[in-house]
C-alpha positions in Angstrom: 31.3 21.7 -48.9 27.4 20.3 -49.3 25.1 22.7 -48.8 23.6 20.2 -46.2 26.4 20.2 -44.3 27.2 23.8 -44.6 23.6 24.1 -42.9 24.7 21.8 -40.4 27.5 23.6 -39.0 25.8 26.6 -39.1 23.3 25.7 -36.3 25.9 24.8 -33.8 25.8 26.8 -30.9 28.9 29.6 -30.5 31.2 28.6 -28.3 31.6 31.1 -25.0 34.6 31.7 -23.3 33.8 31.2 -19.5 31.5 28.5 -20.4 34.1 26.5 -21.7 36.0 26.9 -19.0 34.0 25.9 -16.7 32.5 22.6 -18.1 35.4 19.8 -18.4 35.0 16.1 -18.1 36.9 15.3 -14.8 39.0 12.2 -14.5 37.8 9.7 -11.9 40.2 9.4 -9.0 40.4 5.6 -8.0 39.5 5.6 -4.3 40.2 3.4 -1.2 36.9 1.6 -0.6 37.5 1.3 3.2 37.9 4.9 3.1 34.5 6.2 1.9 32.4 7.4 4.1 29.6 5.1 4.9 26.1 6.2 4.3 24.3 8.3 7.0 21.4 6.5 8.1 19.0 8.3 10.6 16.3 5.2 10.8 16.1 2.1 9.6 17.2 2.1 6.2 14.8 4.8 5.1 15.2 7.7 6.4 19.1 8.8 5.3 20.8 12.2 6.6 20.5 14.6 3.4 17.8 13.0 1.8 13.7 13.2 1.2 11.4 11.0 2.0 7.7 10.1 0.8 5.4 8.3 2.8 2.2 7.5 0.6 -1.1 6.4 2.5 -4.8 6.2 1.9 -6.7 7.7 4.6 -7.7 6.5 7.9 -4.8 3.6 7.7 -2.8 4.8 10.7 0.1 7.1 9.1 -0.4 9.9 12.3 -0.1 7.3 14.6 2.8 5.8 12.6 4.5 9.1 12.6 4.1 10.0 16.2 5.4 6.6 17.0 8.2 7.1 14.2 9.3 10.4 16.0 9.4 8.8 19.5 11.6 6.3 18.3 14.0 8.9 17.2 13.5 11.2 20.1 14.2 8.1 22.7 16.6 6.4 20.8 15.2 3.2 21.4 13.7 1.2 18.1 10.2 0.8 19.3 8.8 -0.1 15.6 11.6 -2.3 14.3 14.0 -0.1 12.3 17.3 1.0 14.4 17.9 4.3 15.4 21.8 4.8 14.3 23.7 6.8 16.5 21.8 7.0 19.5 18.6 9.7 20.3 17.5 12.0 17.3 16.3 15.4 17.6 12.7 15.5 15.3 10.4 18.4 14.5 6.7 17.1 13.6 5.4 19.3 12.1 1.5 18.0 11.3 -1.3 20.6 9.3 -4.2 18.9 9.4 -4.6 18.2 13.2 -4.7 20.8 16.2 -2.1 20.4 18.4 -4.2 18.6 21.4 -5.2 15.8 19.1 -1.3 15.3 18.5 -0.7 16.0 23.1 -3.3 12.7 23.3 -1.5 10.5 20.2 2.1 10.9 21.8 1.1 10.7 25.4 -1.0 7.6 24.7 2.4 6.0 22.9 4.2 7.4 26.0 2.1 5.5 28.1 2.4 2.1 25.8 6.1 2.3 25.7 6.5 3.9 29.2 8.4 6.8 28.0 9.2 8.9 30.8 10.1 13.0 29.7 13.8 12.3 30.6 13.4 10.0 27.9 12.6 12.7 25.4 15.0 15.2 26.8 14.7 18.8 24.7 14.4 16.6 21.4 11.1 16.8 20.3 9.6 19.5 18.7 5.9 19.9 17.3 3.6 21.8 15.4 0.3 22.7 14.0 -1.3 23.9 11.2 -4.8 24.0 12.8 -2.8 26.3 15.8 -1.7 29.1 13.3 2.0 26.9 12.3 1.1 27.5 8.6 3.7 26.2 6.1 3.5 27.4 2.9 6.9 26.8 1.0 5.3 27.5 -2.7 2.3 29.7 -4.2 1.0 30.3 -7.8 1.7 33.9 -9.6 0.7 35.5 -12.7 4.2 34.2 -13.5 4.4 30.8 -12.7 5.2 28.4 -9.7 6.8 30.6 -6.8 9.1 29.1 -4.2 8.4 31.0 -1.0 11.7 32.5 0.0 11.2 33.7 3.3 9.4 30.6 4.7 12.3 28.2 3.4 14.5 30.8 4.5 13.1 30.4 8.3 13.0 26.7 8.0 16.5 26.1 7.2 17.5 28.8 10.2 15.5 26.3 12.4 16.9 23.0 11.3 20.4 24.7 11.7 20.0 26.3 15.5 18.2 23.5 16.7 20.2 20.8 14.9 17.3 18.5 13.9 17.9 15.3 12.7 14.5 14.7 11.2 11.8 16.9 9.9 8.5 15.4 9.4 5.8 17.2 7.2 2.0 15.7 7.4 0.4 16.4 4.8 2.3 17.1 1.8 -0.7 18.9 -0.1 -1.0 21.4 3.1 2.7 22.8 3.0 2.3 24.3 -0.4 -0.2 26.1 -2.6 0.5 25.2 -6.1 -1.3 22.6 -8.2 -0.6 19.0 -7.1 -1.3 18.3 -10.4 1.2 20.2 -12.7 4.4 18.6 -12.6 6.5 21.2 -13.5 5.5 23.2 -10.1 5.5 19.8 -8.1 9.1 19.4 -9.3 10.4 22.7 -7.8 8.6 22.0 -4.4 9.6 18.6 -4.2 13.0 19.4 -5.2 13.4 22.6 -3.1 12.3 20.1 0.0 15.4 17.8 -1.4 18.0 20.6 -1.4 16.4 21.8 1.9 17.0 18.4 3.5 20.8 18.6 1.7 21.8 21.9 3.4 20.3 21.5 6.4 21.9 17.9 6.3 18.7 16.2 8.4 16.1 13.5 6.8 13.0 15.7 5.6 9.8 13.0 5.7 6.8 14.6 3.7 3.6 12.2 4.2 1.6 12.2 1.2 -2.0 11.0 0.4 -2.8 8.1 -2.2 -5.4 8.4 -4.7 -8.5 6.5 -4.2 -7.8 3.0 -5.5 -11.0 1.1 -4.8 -8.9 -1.0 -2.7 -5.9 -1.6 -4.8 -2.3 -1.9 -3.7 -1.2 1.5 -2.8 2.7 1.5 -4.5 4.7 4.5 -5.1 3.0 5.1 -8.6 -0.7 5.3 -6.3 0.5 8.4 -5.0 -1.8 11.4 -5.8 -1.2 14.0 -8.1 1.8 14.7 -10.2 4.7 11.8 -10.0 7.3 14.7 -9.6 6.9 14.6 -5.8 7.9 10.1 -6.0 10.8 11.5 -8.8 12.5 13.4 -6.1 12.0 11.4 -3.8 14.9 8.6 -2.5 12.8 6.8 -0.7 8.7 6.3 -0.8 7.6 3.6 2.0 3.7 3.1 1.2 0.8 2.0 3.8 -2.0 -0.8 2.8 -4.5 -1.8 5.0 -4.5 -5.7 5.5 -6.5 -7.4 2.9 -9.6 -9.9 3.2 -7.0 -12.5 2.0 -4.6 -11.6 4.3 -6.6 -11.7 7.1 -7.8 -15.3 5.9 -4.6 -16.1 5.9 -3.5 -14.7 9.3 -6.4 -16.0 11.1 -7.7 -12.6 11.5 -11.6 -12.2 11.5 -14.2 -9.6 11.1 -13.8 -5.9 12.0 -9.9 -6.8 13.9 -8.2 -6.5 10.1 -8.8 -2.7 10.0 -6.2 -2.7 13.1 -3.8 -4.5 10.7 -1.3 -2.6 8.3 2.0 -3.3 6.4 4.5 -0.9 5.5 6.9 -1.4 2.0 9.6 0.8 0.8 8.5 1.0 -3.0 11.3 2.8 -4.3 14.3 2.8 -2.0 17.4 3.3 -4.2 20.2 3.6 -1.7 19.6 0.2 0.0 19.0 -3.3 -1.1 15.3 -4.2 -1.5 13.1 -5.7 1.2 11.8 -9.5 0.3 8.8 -8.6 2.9 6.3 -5.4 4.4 7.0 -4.6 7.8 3.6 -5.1 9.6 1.9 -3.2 12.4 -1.0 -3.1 14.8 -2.9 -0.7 15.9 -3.5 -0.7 19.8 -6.0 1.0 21.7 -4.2 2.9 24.9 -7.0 4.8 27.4 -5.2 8.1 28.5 -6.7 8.2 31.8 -8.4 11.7 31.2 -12.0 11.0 32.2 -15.0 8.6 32.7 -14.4 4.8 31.7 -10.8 5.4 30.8 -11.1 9.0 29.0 -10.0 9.0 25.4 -8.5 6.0 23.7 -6.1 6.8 21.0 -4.3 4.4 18.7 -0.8 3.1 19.1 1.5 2.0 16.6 3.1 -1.5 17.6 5.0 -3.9 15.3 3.5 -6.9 14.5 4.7 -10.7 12.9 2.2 -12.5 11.1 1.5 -16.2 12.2 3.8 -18.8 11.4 2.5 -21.9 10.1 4.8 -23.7 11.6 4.7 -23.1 15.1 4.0 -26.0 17.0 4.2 -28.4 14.4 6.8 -31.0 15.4 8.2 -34.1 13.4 5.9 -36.1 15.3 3.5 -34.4 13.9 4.8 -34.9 10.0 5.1 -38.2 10.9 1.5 -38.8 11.5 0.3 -36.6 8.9 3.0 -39.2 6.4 1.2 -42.4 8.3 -2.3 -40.9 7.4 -1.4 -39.9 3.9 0.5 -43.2 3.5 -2.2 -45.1 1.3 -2.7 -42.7 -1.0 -6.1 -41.7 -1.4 -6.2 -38.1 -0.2 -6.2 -35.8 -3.1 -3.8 -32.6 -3.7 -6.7 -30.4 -4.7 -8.5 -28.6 -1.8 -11.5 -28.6 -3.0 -11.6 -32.4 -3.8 -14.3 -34.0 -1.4 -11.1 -36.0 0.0 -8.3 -33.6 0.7 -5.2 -34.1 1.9 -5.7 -31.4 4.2 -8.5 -33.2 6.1 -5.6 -35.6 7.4 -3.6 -32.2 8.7 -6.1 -30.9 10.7 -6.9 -34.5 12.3 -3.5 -34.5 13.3 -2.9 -30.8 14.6 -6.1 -30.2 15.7 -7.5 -27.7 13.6 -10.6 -26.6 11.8 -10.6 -26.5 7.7 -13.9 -24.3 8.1 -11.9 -21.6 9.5 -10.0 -19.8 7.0 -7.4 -19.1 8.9 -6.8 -23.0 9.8 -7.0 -23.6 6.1 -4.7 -21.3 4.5 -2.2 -22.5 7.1 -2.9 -26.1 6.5 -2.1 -25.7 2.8 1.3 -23.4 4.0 1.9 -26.9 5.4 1.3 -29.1 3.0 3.2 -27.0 0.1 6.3 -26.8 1.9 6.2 -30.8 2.8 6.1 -30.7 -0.9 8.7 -28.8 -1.7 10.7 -30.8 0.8 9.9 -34.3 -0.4 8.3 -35.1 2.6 5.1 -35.5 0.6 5.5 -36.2 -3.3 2.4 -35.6 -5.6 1.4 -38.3 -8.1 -0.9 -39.1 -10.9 -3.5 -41.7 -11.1 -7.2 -42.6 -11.8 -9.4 -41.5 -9.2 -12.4 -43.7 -8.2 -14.4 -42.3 -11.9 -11.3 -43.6 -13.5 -10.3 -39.6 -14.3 -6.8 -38.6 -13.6 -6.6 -36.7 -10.3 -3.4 -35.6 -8.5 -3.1 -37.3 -4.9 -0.3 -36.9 -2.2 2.0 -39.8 -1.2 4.7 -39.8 1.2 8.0 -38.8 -0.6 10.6 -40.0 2.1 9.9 -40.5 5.7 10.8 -38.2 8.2 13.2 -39.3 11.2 15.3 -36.6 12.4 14.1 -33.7 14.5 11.3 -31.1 12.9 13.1 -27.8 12.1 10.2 -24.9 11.6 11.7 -22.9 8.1 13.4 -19.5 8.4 11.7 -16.6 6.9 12.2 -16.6 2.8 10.9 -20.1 2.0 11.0 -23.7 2.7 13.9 -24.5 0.7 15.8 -22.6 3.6 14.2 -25.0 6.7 11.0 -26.7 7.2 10.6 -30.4 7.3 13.7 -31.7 5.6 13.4 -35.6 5.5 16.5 -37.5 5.7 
């Protein structure tokens, strides 16, 4: 025998008796597939039975408002932001330690009175806290020795989820429920993790919110989220908040200050569900509570929201002017030509390229027609005898005007035939 390999067998490790025993590779038992149990969704498909979520928003975007209208949803039963409530009503502890538990009376009772949510409606499901009243939650500290899970707090929490049977625990703000260093991942991991196995025997959907890091408005995605990536790690599923964008609101036809109402939601890391094309988008509304002079306080309310589609109102008798006035060929594809083709759009709809809004959606238009064949680009010396792209008529619409279905043009939209 080499010495080499002599050396080599001498570092293996020394087999152990009951350790051997105890790991085996186990043969995989070929199952029905009708007869697994399907997944147990809670809301939407983000918040699943068992499982943690992260929520990751910069500040002042509307995540309080989202989760006080998140855990009416659940506590009604009815799907007042979009995603389904499975099953029927949900019994949800808010839990929220960085606002006094007033401030969190005047958010729900102003989405009470938005949605008309009567106390019957809420029955004995709703539970809430605060950190500001003395409901401290700390389920980790720092010792001389290292990262400390805080036995006796989880201890209590998971007697509560059990008695009271909650279906959804939701914890705003992840940095307040703990007192290690959001920094160090090795202590982040425990928390996080002990929050996972928490949600796991308790078998409820445990929703931590969690702060982004200043971006100097960036995307916020799962990777923005602040402090250690442990936290997103343990996470199944992270839905992230971004305020809309300039662009965006050019787009939408929203102007000045009314975009800060505006806000999308994405799941950025969702790896028990297929992933969404599209943000689900929301709007902040303004609900008076009735509690003084001039309407009292006015507290925002979460509503869903669809952005504008282009295509509303526009008929094939529209496409079929907009061919007739594109029909010589002398309107340029380029917007910022001095004869564009979108000049002809707005003749025929009405609309004012000066206004963002109306042009973004004008060039929504004219792309698609594209697309479509309706309109067909082509090459050719413009009047300096330079090569310019200008839009013809590809082939002329006569059948009824069918607006496109969410997920492109190829899908709808003015199909000529």
């Amino acid at each position: 025998m080499s010495r080499d390999l002599a050396s080599m067998m001498a570092d293996e490790p020394v087999p152990h008796p009951a350790i051997n025993a105890a790991i085996k590779a186990t043969p995989y038992q070929w199952r029905d597939p009708a007869g697994i149990p399907v997944r147990s969704w809670v809301y939407g498909h983000m918040l699943l039975r068992g499982s943690l979520t992260v929520v990751v928003a910069p500040g002042a975007t509307g995540k309080t408002a989202l989760t006080i209208g998140t855990a009416m949803a659940l506590a009604t039963g009815r799907n007042l932001l979009g995603p389904k409530v499975w099953g029927g009503p949900k019994r949800v502890w808010l839990w929220n330690l960085e606002d006094a538990g007033e401030e969190m009376a005047r958010g729900l009772q102003a989405a009470a009175i938005h949605w008309r949510i009567e106390p019957e409606d809420v029955g004995n499901r709703l539970y809430v806290d605060s950190g500001m009243d003395g409901a401290e939650l700390k389920t980790a500290h720092e010792t001389k020795d290292g990262t400390r899970i805080n036995a006796p707090v989880v201890g209590a929490l998971l007697t509560q989820l059990r008695e009271q049977q909650i279906d959804v625990l939701i914890v705003d703000p992840f940095v307040s429920s703990h007192s290690v260093n959001e920094n160090d991942n090795r202590a982040i991991d425990l928390v996080a993790k002990q929050w996972a196995r928490l949600a796991s025997q308790a078998g409820c959907a445990v929703v931590l919110v969690h702060h982004a890091r200043k971006l100097a408005g960036g995307e916020v995605s799962a990777e923005a989220a602040r402090g250690a990536s442990a936290l997103i790690a343990a996470a199944r599923s992270v839905p992230t908040l971004n305020r809309m964008s300039d662009d965006e609101a050019a787009k939408f036809g929203i102007e000045g200050e009314e975009r800060r109402r505006f806000f999308r939601v994405y799941d950025d890391k969702n790896n028990r569900a297929p992933p969404s094309d599209k943000s689900d988008w929301y709007r902040l509304h303004s609900v008076s509570l009735g509690n003084g002079p001039d309407g009292g306080d006015s507290l925002p309310v979460v509503v869903p929201w669809s952005p504008p589609d282009a295509f509303d109102g526009v008929t094939v008798g529209c496409l079929r002017r907009v061919q007739a006035a594109l029909a010589d060929g002398t309107y340029r594809q380029d917007h910022q030509s001095k004869r564009w083709a979108g000049e002809a759009v707005a003749d025929v709809l009405g609309m004012n390229i000066e206004k963002a809004g109306d042009k973004a959606r004008i060039k929504t238009l004219l792309s698609t027609w594209i697309r479509n064949g309706a309109l067909a680009v082509v090459m050719k010396p413009d009047e300096r005898r330079k090569e310019k792209a200008f839009l013809v008529v590809g082939e002329w619409v006569d059948q009824e005007f069918a607006p496109p279905r969410k997920g492109g043009a190829e899908q709808g939209g003015a199909v000529p035939h």
